[in-house]
DOBAZA-582396 format. One record per residue (C-alpha): residue number from 1; chain; x, y, z. Coordinates in Angstrom, 1 decimal, padded with zeros to 4 digits. Layout:
! residues N
num chaine x y z
NUM A X Y Z
...
***
This chain:
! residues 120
num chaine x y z
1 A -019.5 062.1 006.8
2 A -019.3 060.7 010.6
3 A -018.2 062.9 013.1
4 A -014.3 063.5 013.8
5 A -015.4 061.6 017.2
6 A -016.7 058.5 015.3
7 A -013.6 058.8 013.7
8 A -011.6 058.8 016.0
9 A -013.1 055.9 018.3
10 A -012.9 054.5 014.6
11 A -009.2 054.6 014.3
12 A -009.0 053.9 018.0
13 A -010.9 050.5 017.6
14 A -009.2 049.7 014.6
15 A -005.7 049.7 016.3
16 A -007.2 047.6 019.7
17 A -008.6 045.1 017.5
18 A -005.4 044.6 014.9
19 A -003.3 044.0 018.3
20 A -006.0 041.5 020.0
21 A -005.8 039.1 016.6
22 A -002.3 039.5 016.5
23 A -001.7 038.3 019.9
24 A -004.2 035.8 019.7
25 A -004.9 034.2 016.6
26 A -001.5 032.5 015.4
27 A -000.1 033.6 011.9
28 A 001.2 030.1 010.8
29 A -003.0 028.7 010.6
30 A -004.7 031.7 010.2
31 A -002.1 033.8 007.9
32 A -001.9 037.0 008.3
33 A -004.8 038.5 009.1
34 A -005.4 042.4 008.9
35 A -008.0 044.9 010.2
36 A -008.5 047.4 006.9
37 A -011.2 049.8 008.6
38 A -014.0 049.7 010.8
39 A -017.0 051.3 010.6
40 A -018.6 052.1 014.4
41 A -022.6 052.9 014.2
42 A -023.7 056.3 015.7
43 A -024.5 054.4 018.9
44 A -021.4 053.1 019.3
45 A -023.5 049.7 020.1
46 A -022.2 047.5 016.9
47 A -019.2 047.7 014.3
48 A -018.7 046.4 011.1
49 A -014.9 045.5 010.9
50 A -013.4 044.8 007.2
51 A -010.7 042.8 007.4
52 A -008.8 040.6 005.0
53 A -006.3 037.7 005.3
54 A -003.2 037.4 003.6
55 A -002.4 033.8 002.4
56 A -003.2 030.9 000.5
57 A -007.6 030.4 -000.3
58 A -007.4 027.8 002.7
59 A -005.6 029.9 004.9
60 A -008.7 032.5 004.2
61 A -011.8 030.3 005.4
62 A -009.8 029.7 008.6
63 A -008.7 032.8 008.8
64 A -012.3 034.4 009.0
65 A -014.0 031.0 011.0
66 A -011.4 031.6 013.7
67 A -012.1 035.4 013.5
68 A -016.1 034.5 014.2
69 A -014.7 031.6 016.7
70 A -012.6 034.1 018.6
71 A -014.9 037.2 018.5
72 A -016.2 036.9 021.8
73 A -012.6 037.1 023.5
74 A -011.7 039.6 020.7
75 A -014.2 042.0 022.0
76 A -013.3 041.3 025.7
77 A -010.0 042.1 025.0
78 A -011.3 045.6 022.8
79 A -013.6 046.0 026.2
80 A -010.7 045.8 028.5
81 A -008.0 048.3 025.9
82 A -010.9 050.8 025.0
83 A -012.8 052.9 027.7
84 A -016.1 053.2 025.8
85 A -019.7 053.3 027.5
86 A -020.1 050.9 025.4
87 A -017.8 048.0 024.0
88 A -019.5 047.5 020.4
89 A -020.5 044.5 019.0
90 A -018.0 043.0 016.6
91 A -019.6 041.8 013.1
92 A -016.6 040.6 011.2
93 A -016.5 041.6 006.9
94 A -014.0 040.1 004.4
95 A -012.2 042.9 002.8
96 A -010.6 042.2 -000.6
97 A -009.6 045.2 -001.6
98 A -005.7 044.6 -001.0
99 A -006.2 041.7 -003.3
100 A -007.9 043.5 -005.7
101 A -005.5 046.6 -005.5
102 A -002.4 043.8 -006.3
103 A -004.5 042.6 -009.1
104 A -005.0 045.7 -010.8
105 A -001.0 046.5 -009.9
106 A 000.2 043.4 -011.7
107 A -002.1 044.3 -015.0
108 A -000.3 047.8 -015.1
109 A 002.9 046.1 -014.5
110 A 001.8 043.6 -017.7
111 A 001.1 046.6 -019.8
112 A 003.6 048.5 -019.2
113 A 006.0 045.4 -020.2
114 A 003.6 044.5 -023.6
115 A 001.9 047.7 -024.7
116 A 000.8 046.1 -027.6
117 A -001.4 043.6 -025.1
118 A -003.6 046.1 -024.3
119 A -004.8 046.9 -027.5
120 A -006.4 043.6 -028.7
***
C-alpha cells in the first residue's frame, strides 16, 4: 500500500490534471475525457494516469492521440498548479472500467426484467 503522502500527491495530481484537459482539450472533438486515477512512482519522477473518454469509438482514438499530442503542455500546466521537486512525467493509460461497470449495469438491469434469460 503507498504511503498516505503518495496518496495524497496522487489525489493532488489527479485533480491538476482533470482541470488542465478540461480547459484545454475541447469536449465537442475529444468527448469527454476523464482522469479515473493516477498512479505516481515512489520517486515522484513518472505517473501512470488511467483515464477514459466518454463518447462515440472515434471520439476515443482522438481523444487519447490529442491526450499524447497535448501531454507536454498538460504537464507544464500540472508543473505550474503543483509544487513538487519534481513535475512527473505523464504516461497516459486508457481506462475502461466505466464502460465495463455500464456494461455489467445494463446485464443486471436485463435480468432483473427476464429472469428466465439467465438461466439458459
Amino acid at each position: 500500500m503507498p504511503s498516505l503522502r503518495i496518496q495524497r500527491v496522487n489525489e493532488l495530481l489527479k485533480r491538476a490534471i482533470g482541470e488542465a484537459i478540461r480547459r484545454e482539450l475541447p469536449v465537442n472533438e475529444t468527448g469527454l475525457i476523464t482522469v479515473n486515477e493516477v498512479d505516481v512512482a515512489g520517486d515522484l519522477k513518472t505517473a501512470t494516469v488511467y483515464a477514459s473518454v466518454l463518447g462515440n469509438a472515434e471520439q476515443q482514438k482522438r481523444g487519447f492521440a490529442h491526450l499524447e499530442q497535448h501531454r507536454p503542455r498538460i504537464q507544464d500546466i500540472v508543473a505550474r498548479s503543483v509544487v513538487l521537486k519534481y513535475t512527473p512525467v505523464l504516461r497516459f493509460v486508457f481506462d475502461d472500467s466505466v464502460v465495463r461497470g455500464n456494461r455489467v449495469l445494463e446485464i443486471i438491469e436485463n435480468l432483473e426484467k427476464d429472469p428466465k434469460a439467465g438461466t439458459e
